[in-house]
Each structure stands twice: as structure tokens, then as C-alpha cells.
N, C-alpha and C positions, 0 to 999 in steps of 0.2 A: 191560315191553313184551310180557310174554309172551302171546300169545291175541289180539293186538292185530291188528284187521284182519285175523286169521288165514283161513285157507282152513275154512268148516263141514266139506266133505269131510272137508279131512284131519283134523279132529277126530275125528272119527267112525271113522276108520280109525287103528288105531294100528300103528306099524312092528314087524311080529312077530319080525324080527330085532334089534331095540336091549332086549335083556335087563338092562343092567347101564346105570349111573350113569355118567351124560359131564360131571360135574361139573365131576371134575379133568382131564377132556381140555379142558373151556372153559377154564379154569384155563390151564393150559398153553399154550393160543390166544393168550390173554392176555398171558402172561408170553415169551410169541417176538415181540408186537409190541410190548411194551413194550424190551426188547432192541435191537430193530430186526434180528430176526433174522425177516423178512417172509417169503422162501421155504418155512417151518418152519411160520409161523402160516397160510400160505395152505392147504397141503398138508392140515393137519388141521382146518382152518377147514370147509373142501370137505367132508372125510366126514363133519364134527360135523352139518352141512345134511343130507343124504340119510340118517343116523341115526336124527337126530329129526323126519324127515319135514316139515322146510320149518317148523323152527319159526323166527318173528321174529325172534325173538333173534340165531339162528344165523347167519342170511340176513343181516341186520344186519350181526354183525362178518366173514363171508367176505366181503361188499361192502365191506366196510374196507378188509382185506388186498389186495383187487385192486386197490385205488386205491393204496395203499403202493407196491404192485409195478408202477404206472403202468398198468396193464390198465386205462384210464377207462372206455372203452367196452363193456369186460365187466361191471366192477361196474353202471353205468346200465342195460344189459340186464337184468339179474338182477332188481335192484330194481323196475326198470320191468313185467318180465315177473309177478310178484309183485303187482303194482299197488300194491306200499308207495309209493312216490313220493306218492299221494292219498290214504293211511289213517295216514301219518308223519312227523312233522316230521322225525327225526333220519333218516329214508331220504329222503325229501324235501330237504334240503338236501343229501345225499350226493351225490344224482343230479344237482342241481344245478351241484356243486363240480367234480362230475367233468366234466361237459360245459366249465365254467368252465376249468379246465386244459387243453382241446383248444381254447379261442379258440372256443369255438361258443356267444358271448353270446345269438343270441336263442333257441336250444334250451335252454341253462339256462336263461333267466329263464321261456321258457315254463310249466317244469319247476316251479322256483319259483311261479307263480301260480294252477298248476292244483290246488286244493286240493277235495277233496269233505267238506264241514265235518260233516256229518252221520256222517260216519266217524272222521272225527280224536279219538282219544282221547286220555289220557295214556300216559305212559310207564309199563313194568316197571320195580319195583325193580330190577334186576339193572342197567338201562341205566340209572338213572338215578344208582344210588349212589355209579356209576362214572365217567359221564360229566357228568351233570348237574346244577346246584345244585337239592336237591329244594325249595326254599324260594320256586323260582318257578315263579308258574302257568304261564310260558311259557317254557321253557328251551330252549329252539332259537329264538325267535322274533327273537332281537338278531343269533345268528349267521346267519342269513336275509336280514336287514334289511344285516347287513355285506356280506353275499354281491354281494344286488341291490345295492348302492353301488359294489362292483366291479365288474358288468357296466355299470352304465350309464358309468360313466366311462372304459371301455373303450371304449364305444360314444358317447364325446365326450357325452354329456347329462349334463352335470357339473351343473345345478342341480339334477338329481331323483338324483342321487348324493348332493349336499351332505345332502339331505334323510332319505334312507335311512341315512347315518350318524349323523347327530341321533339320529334317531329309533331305532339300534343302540344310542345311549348311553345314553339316557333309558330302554331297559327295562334296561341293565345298563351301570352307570356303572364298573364297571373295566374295561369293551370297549376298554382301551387301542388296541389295532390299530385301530378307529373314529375315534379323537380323532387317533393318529398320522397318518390317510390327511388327515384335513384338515386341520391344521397343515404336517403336510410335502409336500401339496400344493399350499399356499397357495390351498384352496378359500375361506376366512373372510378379511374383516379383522381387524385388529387388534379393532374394537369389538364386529364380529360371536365373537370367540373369545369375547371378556371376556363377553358375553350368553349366551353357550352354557355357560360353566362357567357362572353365575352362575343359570342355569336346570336345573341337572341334579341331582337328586333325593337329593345324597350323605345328608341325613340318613335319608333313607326306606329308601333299601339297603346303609347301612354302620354298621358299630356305631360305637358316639359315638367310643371312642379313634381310628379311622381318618380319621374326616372331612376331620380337617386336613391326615392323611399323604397322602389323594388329589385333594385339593385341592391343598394345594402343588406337589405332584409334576407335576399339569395347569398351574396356570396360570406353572410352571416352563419351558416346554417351550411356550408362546405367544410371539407375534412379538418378535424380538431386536431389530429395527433397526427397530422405529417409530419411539424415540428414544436417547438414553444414558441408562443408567441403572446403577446398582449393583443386586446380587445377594445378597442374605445367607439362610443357611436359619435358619429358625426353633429356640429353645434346646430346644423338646421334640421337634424332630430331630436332633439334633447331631450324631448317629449317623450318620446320609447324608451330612456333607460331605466324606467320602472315595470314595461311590457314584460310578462313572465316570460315568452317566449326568448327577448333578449337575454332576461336575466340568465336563464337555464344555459344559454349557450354559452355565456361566461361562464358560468361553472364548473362548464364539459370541460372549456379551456384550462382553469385550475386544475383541473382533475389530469388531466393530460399532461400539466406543468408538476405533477406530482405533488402541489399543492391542498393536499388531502384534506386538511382543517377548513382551508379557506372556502373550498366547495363545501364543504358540509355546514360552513355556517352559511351559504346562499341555498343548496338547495333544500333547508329545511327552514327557512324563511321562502321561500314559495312555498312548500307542503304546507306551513303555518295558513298559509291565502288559499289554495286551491291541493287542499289534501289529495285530492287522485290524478292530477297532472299527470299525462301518458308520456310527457316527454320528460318532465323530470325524473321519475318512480325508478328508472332502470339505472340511472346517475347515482342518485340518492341510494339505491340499495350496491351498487359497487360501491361507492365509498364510506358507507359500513361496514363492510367486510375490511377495506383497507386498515381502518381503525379497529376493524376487532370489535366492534360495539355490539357484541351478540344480545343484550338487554333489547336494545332498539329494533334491531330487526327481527326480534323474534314478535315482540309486539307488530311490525309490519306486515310482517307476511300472513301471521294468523289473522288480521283484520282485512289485508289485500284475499284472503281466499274466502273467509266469509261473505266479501261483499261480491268479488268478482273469479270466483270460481274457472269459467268460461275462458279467462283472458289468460297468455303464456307468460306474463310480469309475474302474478301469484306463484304459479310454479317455479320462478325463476329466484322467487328471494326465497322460497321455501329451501329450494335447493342450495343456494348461497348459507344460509341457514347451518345448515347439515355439515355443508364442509368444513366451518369454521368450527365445529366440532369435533375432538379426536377420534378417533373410531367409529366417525358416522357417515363415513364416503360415501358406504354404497346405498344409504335412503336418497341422501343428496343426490347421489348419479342418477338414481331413480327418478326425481323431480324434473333435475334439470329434463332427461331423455323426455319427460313429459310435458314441460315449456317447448321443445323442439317438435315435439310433434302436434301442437298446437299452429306454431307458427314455424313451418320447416325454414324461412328465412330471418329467423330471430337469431341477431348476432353474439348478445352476452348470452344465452344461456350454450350458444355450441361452445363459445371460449370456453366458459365456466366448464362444459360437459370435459372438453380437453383436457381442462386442469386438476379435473377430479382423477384421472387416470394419472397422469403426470405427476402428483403426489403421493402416489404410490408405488413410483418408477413404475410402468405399466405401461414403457416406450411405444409400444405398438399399437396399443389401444388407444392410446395419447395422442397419438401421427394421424390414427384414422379418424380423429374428430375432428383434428385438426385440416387435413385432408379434406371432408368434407365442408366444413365450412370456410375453404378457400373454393370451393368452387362457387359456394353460393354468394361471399360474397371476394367478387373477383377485383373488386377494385379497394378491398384494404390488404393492406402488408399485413395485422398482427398474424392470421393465421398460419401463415408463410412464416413468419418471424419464428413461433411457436418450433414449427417443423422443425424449422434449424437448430433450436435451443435442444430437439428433442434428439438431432443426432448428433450432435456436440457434447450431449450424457454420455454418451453410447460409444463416446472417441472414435465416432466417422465425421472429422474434420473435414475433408472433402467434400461429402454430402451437406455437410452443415453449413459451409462457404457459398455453395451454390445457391442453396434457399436464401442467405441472408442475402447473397448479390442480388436474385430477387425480388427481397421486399425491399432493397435498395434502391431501386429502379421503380419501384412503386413510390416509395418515402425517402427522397434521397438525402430530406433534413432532420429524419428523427435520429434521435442524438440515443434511442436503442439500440438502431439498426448499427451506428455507427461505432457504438460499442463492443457489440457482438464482431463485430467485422473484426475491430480491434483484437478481441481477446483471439479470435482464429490468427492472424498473424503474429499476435506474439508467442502462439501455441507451433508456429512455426518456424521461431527462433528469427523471425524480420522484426528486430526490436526497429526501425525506422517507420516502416510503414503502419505496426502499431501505436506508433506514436503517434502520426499523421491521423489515424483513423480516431485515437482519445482524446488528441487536443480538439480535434473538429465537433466532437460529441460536447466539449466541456464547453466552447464558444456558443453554438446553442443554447444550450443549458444557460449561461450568463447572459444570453442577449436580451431574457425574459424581463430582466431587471437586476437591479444592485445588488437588493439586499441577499442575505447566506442563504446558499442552496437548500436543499432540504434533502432527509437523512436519505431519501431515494438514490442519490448519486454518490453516496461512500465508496462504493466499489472503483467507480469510473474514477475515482482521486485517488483510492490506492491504487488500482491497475496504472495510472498515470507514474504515479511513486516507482511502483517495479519495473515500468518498461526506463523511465531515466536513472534507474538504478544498473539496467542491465546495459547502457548507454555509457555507464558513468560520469555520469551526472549526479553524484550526491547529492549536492545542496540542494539543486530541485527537485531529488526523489523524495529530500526531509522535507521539504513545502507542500509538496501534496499529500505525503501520509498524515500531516500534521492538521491540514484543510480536513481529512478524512477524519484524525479525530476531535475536533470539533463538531461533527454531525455525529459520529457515533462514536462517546467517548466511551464505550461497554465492550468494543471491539476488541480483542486479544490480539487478535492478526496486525490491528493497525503496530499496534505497541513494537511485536516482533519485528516487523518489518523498520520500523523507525531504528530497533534496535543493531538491527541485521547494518545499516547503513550506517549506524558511528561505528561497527567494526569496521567495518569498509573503510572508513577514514581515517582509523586509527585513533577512535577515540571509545575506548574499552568501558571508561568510570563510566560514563553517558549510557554505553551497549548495556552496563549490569546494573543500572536504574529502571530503565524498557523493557529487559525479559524480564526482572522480578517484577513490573507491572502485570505485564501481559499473564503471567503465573498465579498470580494475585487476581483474577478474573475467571482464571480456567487454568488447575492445576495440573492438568492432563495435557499440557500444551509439546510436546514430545519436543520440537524443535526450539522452540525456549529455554526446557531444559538442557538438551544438549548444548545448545549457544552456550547459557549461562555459563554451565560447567567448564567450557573451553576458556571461554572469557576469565573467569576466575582464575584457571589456570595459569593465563598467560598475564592475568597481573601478580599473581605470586612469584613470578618469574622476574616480571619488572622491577620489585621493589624487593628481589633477593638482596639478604642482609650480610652478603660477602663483600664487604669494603674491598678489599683485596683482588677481586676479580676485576681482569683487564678490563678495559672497553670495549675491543673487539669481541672478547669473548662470550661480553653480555649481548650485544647484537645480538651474535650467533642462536644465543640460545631464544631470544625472541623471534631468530628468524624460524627455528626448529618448529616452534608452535605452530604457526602459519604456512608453512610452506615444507609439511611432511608428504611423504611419499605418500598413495593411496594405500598402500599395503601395510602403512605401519601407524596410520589414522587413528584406527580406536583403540591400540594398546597406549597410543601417546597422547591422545584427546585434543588432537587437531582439533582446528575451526574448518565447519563442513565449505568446501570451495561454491560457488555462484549455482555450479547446475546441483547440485547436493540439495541446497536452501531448497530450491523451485522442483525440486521430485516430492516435499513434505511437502504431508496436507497441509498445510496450516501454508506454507507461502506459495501454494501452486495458484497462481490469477485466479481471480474470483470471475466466474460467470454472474451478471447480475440477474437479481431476482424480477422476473417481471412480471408487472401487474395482471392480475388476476380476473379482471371483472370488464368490464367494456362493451 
């Protein structure tokens, strides 16, 4: 860089005080900010500049040193004063960066775009052997492209951000921090990721052995919760599957697989190794909350604010914290709103902000966080998901169908989405297409692996239950209430419902074993009781002790119980007909409950 853009004068004029070689004073420059001993390197950075008479180079790394030592507006002076900002990429994005650290987006991007191309040359050996890959014609051109990606998304025009990081990765495909900002800003869909790796130039700028290790590594680190799925790395890595990095991404995976335990015994073997892990901490503290483990995260987050005050994770388990307490919403809201305004595009604390409302039915205020944090982040379904769950409370079935189509179209294999989807058609009496939409959630769900699902998905086995109920289909409405309670054998509803279907069969003694469960669980169970009662009924009927009564007669009178007129129902203690069952709470489909933290 040396000569580069320089001043003709001062060529022409050489400093008749610099007799002796500042080689090893650059050197030494060097070696204070490698250190990070910045007061050191500025000091001598400053005389190495008026030594050599304002050469590039110099001006260069004392602009460094001032932005180390936070002096932003010194260094962009310097450089600006200089007019490297338009004869230099690498001062050019310097001046940039540094305006970018004061929050003054459109003076840095101006910074960035004011280039005089007639001037712009290459770099000096010296800057280059040191900073830059010499093997590209453009080697500031991705860190620029990163830059502007920063500003615009600062400045909310997140599509000409999405763009500017593309287009950082595609002149340099290990611009990790690039691929990080849109992955964990949830700028891309799912499909849009998989087209972006699948478009980026790995063989053109990596040698052959790497292809796979930056490929993997990327499409490792792509959305967790489109669908379930397993994790394995590859046997010519095998080397990585102790990398935290790996490990943490399998855990997201569990986490997503509703595998609660299983994440929580990986991501607190990373904390065991690396207690402040930025990408574990946010994992880790959702799937404390999922467990309830309010011991543990309260010790978390009181040490997470002690040490790092500054950062929006503290606030965000603080606030996790709070909710997981009864009566303590609104500190929690408080929190979370304080994670959120740390980092306006931090994803679990807006979820979490939504859900603090949302359990308080507090529909509106719930939508508009939820609301918000679909704009910011446009490439996941949960917030969208959210929305629909929040007017499907609220019985705007319509509205709630549309949102889910939706995050359907965003996630078209999460076996949430496809849930939901479910419960709105069977809420619209299309027991077929409900069915299509539950079995498709339960294949999912099993693809992950063999063994027994986990209690997450009871609903999705009894909704299964009631829509082959309303089918009739008995025997596999009993197979899946029965799936259901073995995940959660504490369920009342399951019981009713298995109940509800040996009436349906006409098998009464079985119906009056299932509601005295279900009752024995929750004696307030209104529809159990009334079943029972019918039920009992009509077996005191069956095993009436008139020998003497015809045969038809007895029919008759079992037919009375079943199949009374509506008007003469509760004087005779009819069994309530199919839509009777599903208007009580207790067998109206369950919405499932969905994860809180993310």
C-alpha cells in the first residue's frame, strides 16, 4: 500500500529528520496491537506518521490504533483528512466502521459508496501479507459488503442487507460472520438457506480437502425447527464431534425434537467446558424453563447479570426467570422488553415477550409482539405460528388458518404447523382433511427415530384419537388415545375419551372403568360424570332382573337410552350424541401447547 494514493508533494520532499530505519518501530506497532497493549501502539503509531512524512502505510495502522482505543472520530478524521477513504479500500472501510460504531449509519454508508475508481489501487505488500488474502483481486470488497449489510439492517431495510451479505459470501465464502447474521437473524427461509449454500462458490475458493468441512459446518448451522430430524457428522470429520460448536447444534436439534432432557444433559456439558458459550446460553436457558428448573436458572441469570450486565441473554433469563413464576409476569415482561431493547433483533426474548402476554390471555398485546417480531425476523414461521394460535383463542378460525398457511409455506415439515392446521379443520367439521394434516405431523414426529415419542405430542395422539373417532374408526381412535396415555398417563381427557369410544362400540363395562378413572384424577370432570351416569344407567337396564320380559322388549328399552329424542334427554339420562361430547370442555380438541422459549 505503500505510494498508494500518496500525497506527490510529499514524495518529492523527504523528512530530513528520519535518518535511521523504522522498520522495527513498525514492527513493534504491530506487536502492541497484537498484545492488545493499544495505548503503546498508538503512542508510537503517531511518531511512526510524522517520521515518515504521512506515509500510507503508517496512517493506515495509527487509524487502527485510534479505533482500538475507541477514538472513532479521530481515526475518520485522519483518514478522511488524507482522502484515503477514496484512494483505499482498507481506509475506506475503516472510516466506515468507525462511523458504524457511533450509530451514524447514513455517514458511514455515505463513506462506503464514495469511491473515486480512477484512484483505487491495489494494496502494499506490507498490508497485505499481513491483513489480507493476496490471492484475491478484492480483498476488502466482502468486508464492505459485510459492513453495508450492517448498516442497512440497522437502518430496518433488511432486504438490501439480506443482499449485501449474499453477496459478502459469494466473494468470500468463509465470511462466517455473513452467513451468521442471516441465519441467526432469521433473514432466509429454510429453502432460501439451502439455495444460498447450494449457490456459493466453495469449489472455486477452497481447496478440495475443505469443501466438505465448509459446507458441513454451514449447512450445520441452517434452520433447526423446520422439521425433526437427526444429526450425524460425517466419518471424514469425526474430529468435530466434540467441537462445542457441533455439539450445541445437536442440542438445538433435541430441543426442537422436544427432547428436553436430552438437550439439557448436552447443553450443560458444554457450560461444564465453556460456562459463557454465546451460542449455547440462550438454548440452555429455554430448556430450563421447559423443565421448570427454576433452582438453576435463577442461579444463571443472577451470575449471567453480575458478570455481563451489557449483554440482552442476562435480561433474557432474568426474564424467563419471572415468568416461570406465578404472579411475576409483569417484572418478567419487564426484563424480557429490556433484552429486546438491547438487541432489537434478538429472537427468544420477543418470543418469550409474546408469551408473557399470551398467558395472561392479553390476545392483543400477544399478536403485537408477536407481530413485531415477524417482521424482524422474516424468515421463521414460530412468530407467524404464534399469531394464529392467538386467533384460534379468540374463535377467528379464518384468521388463524391464514397465519398458519403462512408459516406453512415457510415450514412446510414442522409437524406444529401441521398440527395446527389440523385442529382448524377439524374445528371445521372436515374430519378427512384433519386427519391428513395429523397423521402427516405424527410421520414427522416418528421419523426422528424408534423409540416413544415424548410427552410433547399427547395432544397430536389424542386429536388423532377424536378425528378417527369422528370417522368411526374406533379401534384406531382407541390406539391413539392409548399412545396418548402412555406419554401422559395423569390426563383425564385421555381416559374420557377412550371412554367415550367403548360407548361407541357398545362396550359399556370398559366405558364405566375409563370415566371412573378419568374422575379419580379430576372430580370436576362434568362430562365423565354425565357419561358415567348414562352409562350406569343403561347397564341397569341390561341386566334388568325381569326374566319374564320379551326380548324385543329388552332391546327396546336399551334402544330408549341411546337413541332418545333431544327434548327428552335429561329427564331420561340419555348418552350425550357425538356433537354433545365435542361442545364440552373436556372433549373439545386440544390446541397444543407450544414451546415457549426459542
Amino acid at each position: 500500500m505503500a505510494g498508494e494514493g500518496g500525497n506527490s508533494e510529499a514524495d518529492e520532499k523527504q523528512n530530513p529528520t528520519c535518518s535511521f530505519d523504522l522498520t522495527k518501530l513498525r514492527e513493534k506497532v504491530r506487536n502492541y496491537i497484537d498484545t492488545h497493549h493499544y495505548d503503546s501502539a498508538l503512542f508510537w503509531a503517531d511518531k511512526i506518521v510524522s517520521l515518515s512524512n504521512g506515509d500510507v502505510d503508517d496512517v493506515y495502522w495509527y487509524a487502527q490504533t485510534l479505533y482500538q482505543t475507541g477514538q472513532y472520530h479521530r481515526a475518520s478524521k485522519l483518514l478522511r483528512t488524507a482522502k484515503l477513504d477514496k484512494t483505499n479500500s482498507a481506509c475506506r472501510y475503516l472510516a466506515g466502521l468507525c462511523h458504524y460504531e457511533c450509530k451514524e449509519w447514513q455517514e458511514s454508508l455515505n463513506i462506503l459508496d464514495m469511491v473515486d475508481n480512477n484512484k483505487l489501487r491495489s494494496f502494499a505488500p506490507c498490508l497485505s501479507e499481513s491483513h489480507i488474502d493476496t490471492n484475491n483481486k478484492e480483498p476488502m470488497e466482502h468486508s464492505i459488503n459485510l459492513l453495508r449489510g450492517k448498516i442497512y439492517e440497522a437502518m430496518d431495510n433488511r432486504n438490501l442487507a439480506v443482499e449485501c451479505f449474499r453477496e459478502a459470501l459469494r466473494q468470500d465464502v468463509y465470511c462466517f460472520e455473513a452467513f451468521d447474521l442471516l441465519v441467526n437473524h432469521h433473514m432466509l427461509s429454510a429453502q432460501e438457506e439451502r439455495e444460498l449454500i447450494d449457490s456459493l462458490p466453495f469449489a472455486l475458493q477452497c481447496p478440495e480437502e475443505e469443501v466438505e468441512l465448509v459446507r458441513f459446518l454451514y449447512e450445520n448451522k441452517v434452520k433447526k425447527y423446520n422439521k425433526p430430524q437427526n444429526q450425524s457428522v460425517p466419518n471424514s470429520l469425526c474430529a468435530l464431534k466434540e467441537n462445542l460448536d457441533v455439539v450445541v447444534n445437536l442440542a438445538e436439534r433435541h430441543y426442537y425434537n422436544c427432547e428436553f432432557r436430552d438437550c439439557y444433559k448436552i447443553t450443560s456439558r458444554v457450560l461444564s467446558k465453556d460456562p459463557y458459550n454465546s451460542q449455547c446460553l440462550p438454548l440452555h436457558i429455554a430448556v430450563l424453563v421447559e423443565l421448570k428448573n427454576l433452582k438453576e436458572l435463577f442461579y444463571l441469570a443472577h451470575k449471567l447479570v453480575d458478570l455481563y450486565p451489557n449483554k440482552p441473554v442476562s435480561w433474557f433469563a432474568v426474564g424467563c426467570y419471572y415468568l416461570l413464576i406465578p404472579d411475576n409476569i409483569e417484572p418478567g415482561r419487564r426484563y424480557l422488553s429490556k433484552a429486546t431493547s438491547m438487541d432489537r433483533v434478538y429472537g427468544p426474548a420477543w418470543l418469550a415477550f409474546g408469551h408473557s402476554f399470551a398467558t395472561e390471555n392479553e390476545h392483543d398485546q400477544a399478536m403485537a409482539a408477536y407481530f413485531t417480531a415477524s417482521q424482524l425476523m422474516k424468515g421463521c414461521h414460530l412468530p407467524i405460528l404464534y399469531v394464529g394460535l392467538e386467533y384460534g383463542l379468540t374463535n377467528n378460525s379464518k384468521l388463524a388458518e391464514r397465519f398458519f398457511s403462512q408459516a406453512l409455506s415457510i415450514a412446510p415439515e414442522d409437524p406444529f404447523v401441521l398440527h395446527e392446521m389440523g385442529v382448524i379443520a377439524f374445528q371445521n367439521l372436515d374430519w378427512i382433511k384433519a386427519h391428513h394434516y395429523f397423521k402427516e405431523a405424527l410421520s414427522k414426529v416418528e421419523s426422528v427415530s424408534d423409540q416413544i415419542m415424548v410427552e410433547k405430542w399427547e395432544p397430536l395422539l389424542n386429536n388423532l384419537g377424536h378425528t378417527c373417532r369422528k370417522l368411526k374408526r374406533y379401534e384406531e381412535a382407541l390406539d391413539y388415545h392409548r399412545q396418548a396415555q402412555v406419554l401422559s398417563p395423569q390426563n383425564p381427557s385421555t381416559y374420557s375419551a377412550i371412554g367415550y369410544c367403548y360407548v361407541l362400540m357398545g362396550n359399556n363395562i370398559m366405558a364405566v372403568d375409563y370415566f371412573d378413572k378419568a374422575l379419580g384424577i379430576r372430580r370436576d370432570d362434568t362430562f365423565s360424570t354425565t357419561m358415567l351416569n348414562n352409562v350406569m344407567e343403561a347397564l341397569m337396564i341390561e341386566m334388568c332382573p325381569c326374566d319374564d320380559m320379551p326380548e324385543e322388549d329388552m332391546q327396546v328399552s336399551k334402544k330408549i337410552i341411546f337413541e332418545t329424542p333431544e327434548s327428552h334427554k335429561e329427564s331420561r339420562g340419555g348418552v350425550p350424541s357425538e356433537a354433545e361430547a365435542d361442545s364440552s370442555s373436556i372433549m373439545v380438541i386440544e390446541e397444543l401447547d407450544m414451546d415457549e422459549s426459542d
